[in-house]
LUMGULO-169835 format. One record per residue (C-alpha): residue in three letters; x, y, z; residue number from 1. Coordinates in steps of 0.5 Angstrom, whole numbers. Last residue first. Layout:
<rs>
  titi      X      Y      Z  zake
   ALA      X      Y      Z   NUM
...
</rs>
This chain:
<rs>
  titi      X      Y      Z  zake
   UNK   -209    -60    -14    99
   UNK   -214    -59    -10    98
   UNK   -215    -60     -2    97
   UNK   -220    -64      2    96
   UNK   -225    -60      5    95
   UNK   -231    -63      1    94
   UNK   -227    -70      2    93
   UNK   -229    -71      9    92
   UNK   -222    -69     13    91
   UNK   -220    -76     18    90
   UNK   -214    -77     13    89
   UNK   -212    -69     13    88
   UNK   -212    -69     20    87
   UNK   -208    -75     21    86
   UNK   -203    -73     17    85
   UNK   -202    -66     21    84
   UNK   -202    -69     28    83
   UNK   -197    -74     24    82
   UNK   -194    -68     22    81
   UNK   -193    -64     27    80
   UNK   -191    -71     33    79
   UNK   -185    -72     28    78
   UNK   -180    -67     31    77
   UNK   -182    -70     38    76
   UNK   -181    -78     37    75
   UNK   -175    -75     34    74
   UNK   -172    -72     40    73
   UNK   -175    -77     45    72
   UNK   -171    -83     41    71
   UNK   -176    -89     39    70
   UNK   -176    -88     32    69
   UNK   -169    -88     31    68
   UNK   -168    -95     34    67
   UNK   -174    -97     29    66
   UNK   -171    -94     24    65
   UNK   -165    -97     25    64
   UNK   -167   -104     26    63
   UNK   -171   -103     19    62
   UNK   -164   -101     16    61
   UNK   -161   -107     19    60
   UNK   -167   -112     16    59
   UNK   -166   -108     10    58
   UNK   -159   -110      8    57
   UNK   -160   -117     10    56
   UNK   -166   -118      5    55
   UNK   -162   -114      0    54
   UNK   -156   -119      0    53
   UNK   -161   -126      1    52
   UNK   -165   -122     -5    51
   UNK   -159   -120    -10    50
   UNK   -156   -126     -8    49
   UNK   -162   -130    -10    48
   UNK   -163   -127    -17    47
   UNK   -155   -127    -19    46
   UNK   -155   -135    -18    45
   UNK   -162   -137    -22    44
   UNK   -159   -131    -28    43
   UNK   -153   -134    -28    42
   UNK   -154   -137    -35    41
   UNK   -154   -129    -37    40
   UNK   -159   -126    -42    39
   UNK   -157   -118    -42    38
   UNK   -161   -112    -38    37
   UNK   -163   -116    -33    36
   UNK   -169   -113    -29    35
   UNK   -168   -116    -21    34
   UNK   -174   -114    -17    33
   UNK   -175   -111    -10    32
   UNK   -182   -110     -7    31
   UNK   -182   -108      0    30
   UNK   -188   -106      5    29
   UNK   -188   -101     10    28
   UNK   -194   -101     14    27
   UNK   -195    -95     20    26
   UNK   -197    -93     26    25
   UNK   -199    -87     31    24
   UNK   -206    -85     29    23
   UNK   -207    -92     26    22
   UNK   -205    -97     20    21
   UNK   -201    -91     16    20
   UNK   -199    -94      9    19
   UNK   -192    -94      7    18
   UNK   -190    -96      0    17
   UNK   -183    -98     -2    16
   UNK   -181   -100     -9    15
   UNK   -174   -104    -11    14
   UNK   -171   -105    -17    13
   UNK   -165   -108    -18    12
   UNK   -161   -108    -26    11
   UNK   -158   -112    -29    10
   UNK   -152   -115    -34     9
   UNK   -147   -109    -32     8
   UNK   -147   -112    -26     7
   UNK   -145   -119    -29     6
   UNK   -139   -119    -23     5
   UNK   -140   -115    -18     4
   UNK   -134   -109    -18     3
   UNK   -138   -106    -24     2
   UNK   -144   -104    -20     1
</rs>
């Protein structure tokens, strides 16, 4: 991060929790925070750059998920786990695996 000016000051942190809805659909929810590592009188300014740019990075990530996820291919590759998911999350707690 040192070709962004106060890179050195902070630190972006983002936490991405996938949580299945359904048989065959998912919730994604981001957290993104900015931790600063030394105090800044631009902190106001960096704080919304970090979200303005973040926010546009992840919405074309999300386009590119989705188109892939659509594909035959992938949609085939993914059915094992999913089937397997599902049956993990629908198995009464006794049969439940231990660690």
């Amino acid at each position: 991060m040192f070709d962004i000016p106060y890179g050195d000051f902070f630190r972006v942190e983002g936490r991405w929790e996938i949580t299945s809805t359904g048989p065959d659909t998912t919730k994604l929810h981001l957290t993104l925070g900015v931790n600063f590592t030394k105090k800044t009188w631009f902190k106001g300014k960096i704080e919304a750059g970090v979200m303005k740019e973040s926010g546009e990075s992840y919405q074309r990530w999300l386009a590119l998920a989705r188109a892939e996820l659509k594909k035959p291919e992938v949609i085939e590759r993914l059915k094992p786990a999913v089937s397997q998911a599902n049956a993990a999350r629908l198995a009464p707690v006794s049969s439940m695996p231990r660690n």
